[in-house]
C-alpha positions in Angstrom: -58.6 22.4 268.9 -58.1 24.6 265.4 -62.1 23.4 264.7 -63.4 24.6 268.2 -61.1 28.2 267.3 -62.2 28.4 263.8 -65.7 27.9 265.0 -65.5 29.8 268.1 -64.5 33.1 265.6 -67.1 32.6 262.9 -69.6 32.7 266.0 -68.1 35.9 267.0 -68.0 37.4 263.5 -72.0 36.1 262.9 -72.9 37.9 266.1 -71.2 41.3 265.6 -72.8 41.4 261.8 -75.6 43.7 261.5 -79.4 42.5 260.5 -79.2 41.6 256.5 -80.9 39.4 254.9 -82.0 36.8 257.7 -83.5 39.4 259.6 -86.0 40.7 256.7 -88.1 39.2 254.3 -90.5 40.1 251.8 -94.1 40.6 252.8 -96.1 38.6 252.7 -93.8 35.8 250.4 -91.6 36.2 253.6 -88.4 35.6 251.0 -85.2 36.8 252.8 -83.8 40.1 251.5 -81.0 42.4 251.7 -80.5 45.8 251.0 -78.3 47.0 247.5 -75.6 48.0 248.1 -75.1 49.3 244.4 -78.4 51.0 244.7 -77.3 54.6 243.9 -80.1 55.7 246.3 -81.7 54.3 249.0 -84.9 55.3 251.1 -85.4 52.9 254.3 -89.0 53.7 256.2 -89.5 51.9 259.7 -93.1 51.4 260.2 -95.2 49.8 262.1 -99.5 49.7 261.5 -99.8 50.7 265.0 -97.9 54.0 264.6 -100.6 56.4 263.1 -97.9 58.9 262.3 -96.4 56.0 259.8 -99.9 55.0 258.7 -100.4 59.0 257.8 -97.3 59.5 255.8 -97.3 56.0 253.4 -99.6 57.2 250.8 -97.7 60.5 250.4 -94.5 57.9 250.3 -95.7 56.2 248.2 -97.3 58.6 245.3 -93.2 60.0 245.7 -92.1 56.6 244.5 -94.3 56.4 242.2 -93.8 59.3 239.9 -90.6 60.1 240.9 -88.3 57.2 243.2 -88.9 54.9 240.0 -87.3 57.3 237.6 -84.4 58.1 240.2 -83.2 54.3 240.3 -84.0 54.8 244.1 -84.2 51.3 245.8 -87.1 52.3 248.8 -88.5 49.9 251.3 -90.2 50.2 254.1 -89.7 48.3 257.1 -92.4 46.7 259.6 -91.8 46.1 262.8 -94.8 44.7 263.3 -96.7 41.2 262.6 -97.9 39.7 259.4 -101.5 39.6 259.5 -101.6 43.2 260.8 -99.4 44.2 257.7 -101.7 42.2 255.8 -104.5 44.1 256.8 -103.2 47.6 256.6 -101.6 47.5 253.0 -105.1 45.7 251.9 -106.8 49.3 252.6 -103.7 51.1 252.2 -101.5 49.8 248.9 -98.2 50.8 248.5 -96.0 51.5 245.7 -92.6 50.3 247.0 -91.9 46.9 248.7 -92.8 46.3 252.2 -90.4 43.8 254.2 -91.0 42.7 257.7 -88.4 42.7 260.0 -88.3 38.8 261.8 -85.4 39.4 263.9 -86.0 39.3 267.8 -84.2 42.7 268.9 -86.5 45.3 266.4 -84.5 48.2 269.4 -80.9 47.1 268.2 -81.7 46.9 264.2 -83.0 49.9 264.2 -80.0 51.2 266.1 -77.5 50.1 263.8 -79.5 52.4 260.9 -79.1 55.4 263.3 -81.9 55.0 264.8 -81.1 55.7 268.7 -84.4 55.7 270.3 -86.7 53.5 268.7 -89.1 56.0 267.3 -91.3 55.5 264.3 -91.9 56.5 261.7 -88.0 56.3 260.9 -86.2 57.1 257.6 -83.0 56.8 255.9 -81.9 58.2 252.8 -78.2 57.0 252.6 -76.0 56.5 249.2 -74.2 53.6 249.5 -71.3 54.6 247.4 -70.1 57.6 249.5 -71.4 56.3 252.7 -73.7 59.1 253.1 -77.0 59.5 255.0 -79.4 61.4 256.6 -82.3 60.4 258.8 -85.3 61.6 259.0 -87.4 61.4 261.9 -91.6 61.8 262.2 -93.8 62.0 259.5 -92.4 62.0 256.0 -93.6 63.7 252.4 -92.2 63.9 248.7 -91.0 67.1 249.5 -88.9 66.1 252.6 -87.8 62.8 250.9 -86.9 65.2 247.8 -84.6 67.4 250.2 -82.9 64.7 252.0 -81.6 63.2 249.2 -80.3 66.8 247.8 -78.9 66.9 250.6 -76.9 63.5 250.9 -75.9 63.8 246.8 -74.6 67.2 247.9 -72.4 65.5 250.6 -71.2 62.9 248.5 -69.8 65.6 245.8 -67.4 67.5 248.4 
């Protein structure tokens, strides 16, 4: 009876424990990740190559990363909720310079939910610091200038 109980509670526990590593995985290696926690800043894009709004607004991501997300010690990944080849396709026309996971869980509606996400919509972002348990989110299309204002504004939430 103290087995059945013990496993009866880490089923619980598993279910109530939001997507993490089993749920994404690196595209295309599809090698399970997890987000940093000790990232000092981090910018989480929800995507999908269907969404031209998302499609519009990765270059623009991605030049920010490049000459400045680096620099910053930001840890930025973007998201698909979409399949494989399709992501395949896409970032063969469209390189990016941050990693792209894939999200392989089977409730995309709920995951995205749990990073604020109420609706569902795409293109979805979060710039949250882990540290102070700080974010904002930032919904539509996003630029360098937007990204660079967000995160102003979540440092100057975590300094109060």
């Amino acid at each position: 009876m103290k087995i059945s109980a013990l496993a009866l509670t880490a089923a619980l526990f598993a279910a109530a424990l939001p997507a993490q590593a089993a749920d994404f995985t690196l595209h295309p290696s599809q090698k399970p990740q997890q987000l940093n926690d000790k990232a000092p800043v981090q910018v989480i894009n929800f995507w999908a190559t269907w969404c031209g709004p998302c499609r519009k607004e990765m270059p623009a991501m991605s030049r920010w990363y490049a000459q400045k997300g680096k620099r910053q010690n930001v840890q930025m990944v973007g998201i698909a909720v979409d399949e494989t080849a399709n992501i395949s396709k896409f970032l063969q026309s469209t390189p990016v310079s941050y990693p792209i996971w894939r999200y392989t869980g089977n409730n995309s509606r709920n995951m995205m939910k749990e990073f604020g996400n109420q609706v569902g919509v795409l293109p979805y972002t979060v710039v949250r610091i882990p540290a102070c348990q700080q974010q904002q989110a930032l919904v539509g299309e996003v630029d360098g200038a937007k990204l660079d204002a967000a995160i102003a504004a979540v440092k100057a939430k975590c300094s109060r």
